[in-house]
ZADO-1210 file (C-alpha; in nm, 4 decimals, padded with zeros to 6 digits):
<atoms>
<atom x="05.3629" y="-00.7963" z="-01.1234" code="UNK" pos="1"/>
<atom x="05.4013" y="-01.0278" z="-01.3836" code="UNK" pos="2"/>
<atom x="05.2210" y="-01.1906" z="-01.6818" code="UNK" pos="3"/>
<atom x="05.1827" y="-01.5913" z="-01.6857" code="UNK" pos="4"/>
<atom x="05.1226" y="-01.7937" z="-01.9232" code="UNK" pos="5"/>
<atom x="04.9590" y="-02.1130" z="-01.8266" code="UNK" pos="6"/>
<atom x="04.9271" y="-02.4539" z="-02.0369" code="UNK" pos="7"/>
<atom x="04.6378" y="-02.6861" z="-01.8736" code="UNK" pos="8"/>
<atom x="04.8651" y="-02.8684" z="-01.6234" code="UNK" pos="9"/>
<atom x="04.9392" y="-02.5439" z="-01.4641" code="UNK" pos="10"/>
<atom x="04.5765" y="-02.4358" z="-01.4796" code="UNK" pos="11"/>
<atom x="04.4153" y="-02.7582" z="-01.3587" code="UNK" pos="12"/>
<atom x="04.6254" y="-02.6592" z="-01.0572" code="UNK" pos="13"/>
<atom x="04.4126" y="-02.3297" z="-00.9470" code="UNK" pos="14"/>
<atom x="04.0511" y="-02.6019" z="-00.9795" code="UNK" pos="15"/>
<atom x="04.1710" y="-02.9595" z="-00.8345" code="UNK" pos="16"/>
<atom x="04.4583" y="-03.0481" z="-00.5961" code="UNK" pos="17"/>
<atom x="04.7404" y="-03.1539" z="-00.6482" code="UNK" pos="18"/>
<atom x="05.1609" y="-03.0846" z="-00.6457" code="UNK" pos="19"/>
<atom x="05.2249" y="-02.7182" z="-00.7180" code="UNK" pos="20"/>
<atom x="04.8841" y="-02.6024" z="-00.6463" code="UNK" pos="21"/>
<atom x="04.9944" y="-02.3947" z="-00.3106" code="UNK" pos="22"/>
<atom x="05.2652" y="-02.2582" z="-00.4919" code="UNK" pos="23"/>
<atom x="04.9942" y="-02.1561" z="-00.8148" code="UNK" pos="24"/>
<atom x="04.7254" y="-02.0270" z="-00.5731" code="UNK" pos="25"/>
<atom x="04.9913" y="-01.8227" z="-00.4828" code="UNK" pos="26"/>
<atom x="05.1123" y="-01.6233" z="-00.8031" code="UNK" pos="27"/>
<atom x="04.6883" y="-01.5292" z="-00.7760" code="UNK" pos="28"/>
<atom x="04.6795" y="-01.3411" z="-00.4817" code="UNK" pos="29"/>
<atom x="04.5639" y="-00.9888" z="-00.5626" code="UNK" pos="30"/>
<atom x="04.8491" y="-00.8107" z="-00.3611" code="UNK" pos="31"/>
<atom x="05.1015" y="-00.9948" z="-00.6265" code="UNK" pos="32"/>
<atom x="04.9135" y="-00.8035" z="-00.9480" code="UNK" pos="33"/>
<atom x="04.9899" y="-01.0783" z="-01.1464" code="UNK" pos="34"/>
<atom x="04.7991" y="-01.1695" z="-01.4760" code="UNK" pos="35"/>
<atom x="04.7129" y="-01.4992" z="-01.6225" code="UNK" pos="36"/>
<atom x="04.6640" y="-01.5669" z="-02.0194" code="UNK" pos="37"/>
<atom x="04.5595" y="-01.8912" z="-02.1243" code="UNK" pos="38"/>
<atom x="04.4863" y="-02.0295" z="-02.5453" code="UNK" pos="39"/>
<atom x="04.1466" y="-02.0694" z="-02.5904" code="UNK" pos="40"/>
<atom x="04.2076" y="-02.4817" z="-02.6795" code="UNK" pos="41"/>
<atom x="04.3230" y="-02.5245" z="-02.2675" code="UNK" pos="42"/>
<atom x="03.9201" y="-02.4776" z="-02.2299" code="UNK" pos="43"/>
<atom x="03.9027" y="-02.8630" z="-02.4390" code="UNK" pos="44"/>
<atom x="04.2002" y="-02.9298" z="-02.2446" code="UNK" pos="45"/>
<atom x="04.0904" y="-02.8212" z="-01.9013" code="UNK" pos="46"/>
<atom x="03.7358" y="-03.0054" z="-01.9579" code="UNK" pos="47"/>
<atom x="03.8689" y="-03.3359" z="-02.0821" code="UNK" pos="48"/>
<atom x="04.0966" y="-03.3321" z="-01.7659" code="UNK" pos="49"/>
<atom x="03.7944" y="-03.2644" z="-01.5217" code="UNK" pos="50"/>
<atom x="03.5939" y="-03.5057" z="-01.6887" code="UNK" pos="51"/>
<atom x="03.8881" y="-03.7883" z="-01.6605" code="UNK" pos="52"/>
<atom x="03.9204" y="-03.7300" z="-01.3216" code="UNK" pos="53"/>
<atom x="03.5629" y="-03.7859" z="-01.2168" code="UNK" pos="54"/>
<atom x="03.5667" y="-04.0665" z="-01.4052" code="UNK" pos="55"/>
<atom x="03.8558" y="-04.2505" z="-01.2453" code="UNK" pos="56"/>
<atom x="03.6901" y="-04.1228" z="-00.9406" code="UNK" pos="57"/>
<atom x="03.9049" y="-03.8676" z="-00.8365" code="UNK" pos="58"/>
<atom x="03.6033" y="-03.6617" z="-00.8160" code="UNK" pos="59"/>
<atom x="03.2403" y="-03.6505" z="-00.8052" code="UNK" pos="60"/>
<atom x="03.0220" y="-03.5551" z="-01.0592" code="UNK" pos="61"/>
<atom x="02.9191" y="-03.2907" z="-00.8845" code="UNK" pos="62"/>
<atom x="03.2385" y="-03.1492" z="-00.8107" code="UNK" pos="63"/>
<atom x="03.3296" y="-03.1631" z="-01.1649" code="UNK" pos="64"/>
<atom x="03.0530" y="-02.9496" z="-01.2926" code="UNK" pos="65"/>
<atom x="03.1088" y="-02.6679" z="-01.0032" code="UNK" pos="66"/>
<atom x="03.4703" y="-02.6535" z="-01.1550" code="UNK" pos="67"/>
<atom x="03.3820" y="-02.6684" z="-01.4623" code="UNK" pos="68"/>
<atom x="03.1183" y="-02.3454" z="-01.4281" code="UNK" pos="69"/>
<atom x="03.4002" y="-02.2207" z="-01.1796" code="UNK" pos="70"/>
<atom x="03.6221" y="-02.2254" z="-01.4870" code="UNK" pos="71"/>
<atom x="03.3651" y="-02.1079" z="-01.7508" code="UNK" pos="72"/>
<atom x="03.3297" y="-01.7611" z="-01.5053" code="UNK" pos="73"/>
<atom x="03.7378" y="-01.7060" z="-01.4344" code="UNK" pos="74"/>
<atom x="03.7766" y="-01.7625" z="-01.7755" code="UNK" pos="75"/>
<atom x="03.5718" y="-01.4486" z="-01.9057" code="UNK" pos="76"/>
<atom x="03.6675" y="-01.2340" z="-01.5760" code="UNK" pos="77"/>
<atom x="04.0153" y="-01.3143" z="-01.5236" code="UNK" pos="78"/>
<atom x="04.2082" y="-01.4683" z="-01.7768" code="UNK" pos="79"/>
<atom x="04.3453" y="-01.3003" z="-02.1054" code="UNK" pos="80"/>
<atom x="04.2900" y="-01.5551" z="-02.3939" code="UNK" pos="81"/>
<atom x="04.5137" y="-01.5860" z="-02.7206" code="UNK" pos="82"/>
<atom x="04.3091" y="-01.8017" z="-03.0142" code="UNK" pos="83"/>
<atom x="04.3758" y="-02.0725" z="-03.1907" code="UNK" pos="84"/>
<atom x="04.5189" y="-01.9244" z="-03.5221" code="UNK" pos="85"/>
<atom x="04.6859" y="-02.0672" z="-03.8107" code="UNK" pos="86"/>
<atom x="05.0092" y="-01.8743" z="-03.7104" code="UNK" pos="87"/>
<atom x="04.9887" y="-02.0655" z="-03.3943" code="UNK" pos="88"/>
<atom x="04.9598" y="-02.4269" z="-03.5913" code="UNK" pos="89"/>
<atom x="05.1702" y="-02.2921" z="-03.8175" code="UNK" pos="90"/>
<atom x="05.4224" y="-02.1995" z="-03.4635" code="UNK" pos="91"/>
<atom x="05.3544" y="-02.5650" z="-03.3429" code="UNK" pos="92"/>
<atom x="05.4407" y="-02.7349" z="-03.6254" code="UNK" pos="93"/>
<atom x="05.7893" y="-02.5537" z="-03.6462" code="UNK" pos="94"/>
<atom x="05.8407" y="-02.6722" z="-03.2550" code="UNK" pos="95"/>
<atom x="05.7624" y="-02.9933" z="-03.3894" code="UNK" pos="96"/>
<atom x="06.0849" y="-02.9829" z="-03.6024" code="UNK" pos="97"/>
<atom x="06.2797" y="-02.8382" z="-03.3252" code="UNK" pos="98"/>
<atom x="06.1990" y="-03.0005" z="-02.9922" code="UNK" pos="99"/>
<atom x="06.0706" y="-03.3678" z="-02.8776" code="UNK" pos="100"/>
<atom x="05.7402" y="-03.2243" z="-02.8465" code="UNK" pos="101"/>
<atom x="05.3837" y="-03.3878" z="-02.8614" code="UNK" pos="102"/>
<atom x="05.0927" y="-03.1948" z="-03.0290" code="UNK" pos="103"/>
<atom x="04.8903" y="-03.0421" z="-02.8225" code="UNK" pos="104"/>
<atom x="05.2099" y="-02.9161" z="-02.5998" code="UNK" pos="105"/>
<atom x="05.3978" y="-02.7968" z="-02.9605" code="UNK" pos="106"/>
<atom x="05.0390" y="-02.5723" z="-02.9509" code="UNK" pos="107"/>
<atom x="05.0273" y="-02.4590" z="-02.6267" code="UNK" pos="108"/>
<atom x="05.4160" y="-02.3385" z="-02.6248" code="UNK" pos="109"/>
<atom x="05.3915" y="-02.1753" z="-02.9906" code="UNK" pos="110"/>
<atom x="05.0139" y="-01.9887" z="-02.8484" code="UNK" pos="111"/>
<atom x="05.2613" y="-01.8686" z="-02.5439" code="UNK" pos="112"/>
<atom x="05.5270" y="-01.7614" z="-02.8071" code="UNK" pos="113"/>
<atom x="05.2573" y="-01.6291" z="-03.0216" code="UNK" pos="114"/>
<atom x="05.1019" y="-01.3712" z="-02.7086" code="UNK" pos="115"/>
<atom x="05.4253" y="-01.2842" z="-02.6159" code="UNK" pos="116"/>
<atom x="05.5357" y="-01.1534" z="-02.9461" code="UNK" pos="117"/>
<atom x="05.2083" y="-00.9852" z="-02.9856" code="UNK" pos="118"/>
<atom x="05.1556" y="-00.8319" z="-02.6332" code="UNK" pos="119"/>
<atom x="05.4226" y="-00.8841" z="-02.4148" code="UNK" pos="120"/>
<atom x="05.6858" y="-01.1112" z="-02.2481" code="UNK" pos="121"/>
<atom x="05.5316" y="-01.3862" z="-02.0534" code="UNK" pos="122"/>
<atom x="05.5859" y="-01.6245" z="-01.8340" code="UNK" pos="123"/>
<atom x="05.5035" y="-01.9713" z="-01.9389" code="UNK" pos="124"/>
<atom x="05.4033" y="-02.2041" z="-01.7029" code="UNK" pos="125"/>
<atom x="05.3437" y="-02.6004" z="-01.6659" code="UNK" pos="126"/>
<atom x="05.4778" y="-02.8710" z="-01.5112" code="UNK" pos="127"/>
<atom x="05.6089" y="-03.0891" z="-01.7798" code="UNK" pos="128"/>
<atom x="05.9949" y="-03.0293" z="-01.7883" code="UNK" pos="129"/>
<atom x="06.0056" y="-03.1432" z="-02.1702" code="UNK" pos="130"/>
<atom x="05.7639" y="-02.8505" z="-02.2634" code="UNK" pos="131"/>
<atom x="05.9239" y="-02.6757" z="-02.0323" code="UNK" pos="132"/>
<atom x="06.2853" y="-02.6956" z="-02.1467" code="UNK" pos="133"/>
<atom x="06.1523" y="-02.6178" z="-02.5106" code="UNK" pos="134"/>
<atom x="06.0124" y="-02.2972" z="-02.3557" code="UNK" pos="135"/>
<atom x="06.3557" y="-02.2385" z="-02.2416" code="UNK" pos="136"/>
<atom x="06.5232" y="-02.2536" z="-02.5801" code="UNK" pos="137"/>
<atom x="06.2789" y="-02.0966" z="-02.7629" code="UNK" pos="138"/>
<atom x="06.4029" y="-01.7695" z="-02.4733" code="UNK" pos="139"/>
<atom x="06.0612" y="-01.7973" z="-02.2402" code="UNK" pos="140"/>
<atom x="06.1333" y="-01.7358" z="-01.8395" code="UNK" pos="141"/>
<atom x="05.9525" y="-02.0879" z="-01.7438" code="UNK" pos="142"/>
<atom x="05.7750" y="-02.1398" z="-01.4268" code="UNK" pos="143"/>
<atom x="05.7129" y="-02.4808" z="-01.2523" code="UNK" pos="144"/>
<atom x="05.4471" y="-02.5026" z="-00.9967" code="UNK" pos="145"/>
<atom x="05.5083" y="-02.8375" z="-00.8794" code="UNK" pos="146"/>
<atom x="05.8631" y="-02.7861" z="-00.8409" code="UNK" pos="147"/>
<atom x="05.7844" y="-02.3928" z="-00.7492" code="UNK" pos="148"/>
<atom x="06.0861" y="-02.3231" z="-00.9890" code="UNK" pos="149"/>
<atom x="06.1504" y="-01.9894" z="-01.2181" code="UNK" pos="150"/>
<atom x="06.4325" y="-02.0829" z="-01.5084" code="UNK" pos="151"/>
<atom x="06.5491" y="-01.8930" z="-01.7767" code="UNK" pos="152"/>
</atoms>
C-alpha cells in the first residue's frame, strides 16, 4: 500500500488516454490498497485540460462532461485533497528560487511537500521529468506513469 500524490498530468491519466495510463490504472486497483491525494487547484487544472482537449477535438463534448462529472464524484469519494494555503504559495515560491520550475508545477510540488509533512510520506507523481527531478531533490520517491518509473 502506498500513498500517491498526483499533479494533473498524472491524474488526466486515470479520465483520457494516453502514455502511462495502463501503468496509472494500475496503482488503482483495489487489491494494491493504494491511496491517491490530489491539491484542490488540479480540479482548475484537470478542467482546463478536458476542456482543451475537446476543443482541439480530441474529444467530444459529450465525453468531456461525463469526465468531468466522473471527476467531480472520484474526487469527493476517493481522493484525499490538500488546499491551496498560503504555506503552499509561500512553498512554491521557495521552489521557484531553487529549481527551473514554472508556476503552477512550483504549486503542485510544494502542495505534495506540504501533505507529506503534514500527514505522511508520499509519493509524487507526474510525468514531467523537470518537476519530477525537483521532487527528487527536495527527498520525494517520484513516480512516472508514462515511463512506469519509481526514483528516489
Amino acid at each position: 500500500m502506498a500513498l500517491y500524490f498526483l499533479d494533473t498530468s498524472a491524474l488526466a491519466k486515470l479520465y483520457v488516454r494516453e502514455e502511462g495510463t495502463d501503468s496509472i490504472l494500475a496503482l488503482t486497483k483495489a487489491e494494491h490498497g493504494n491511496e491517491f491525494a490530489l491539491l484542490s487547484i488540479a480540479t482548475l487544472e484537470f478542467r482546463s485540460a478536458v476542456r482543451r482537449r475537446q476543443r482541439a477535438g480530441d474529444i467530444d463534448e459529450p465525453t468531456a462532461s461525463e469526465i468531468l462529472t466522473l471527476f467531480g464524484s472520484h474526487r469527493e469519494e476517493r481522493f484525499i485533497v490538500q488546499p491551496l494555503t498560503e504555506a503552499v504559495i509561500d512553498g512554491a515560491a521557495r521552489l521557484i528560487d531553487r529549481h527551473f520550475l514554472r508556476a503552477y508545477d512550483a504549486v503542485q510540488l510544494s502542495g505534495c511537500l506540504t501533505f507529506a509533512s503534514n500527514r505522511s510520506a508520499c509519493i509524487f507523481t507526474c510525468s514531467d521529468e523537470v518537476l519530477l527531478q525537483a521532487a527528487r531533490s527536495e527527498g520525494l520517491l517520484t513516480f512516472d506513469p508514462a515511463a512506469q518509473k519509481t526514483s528516489a
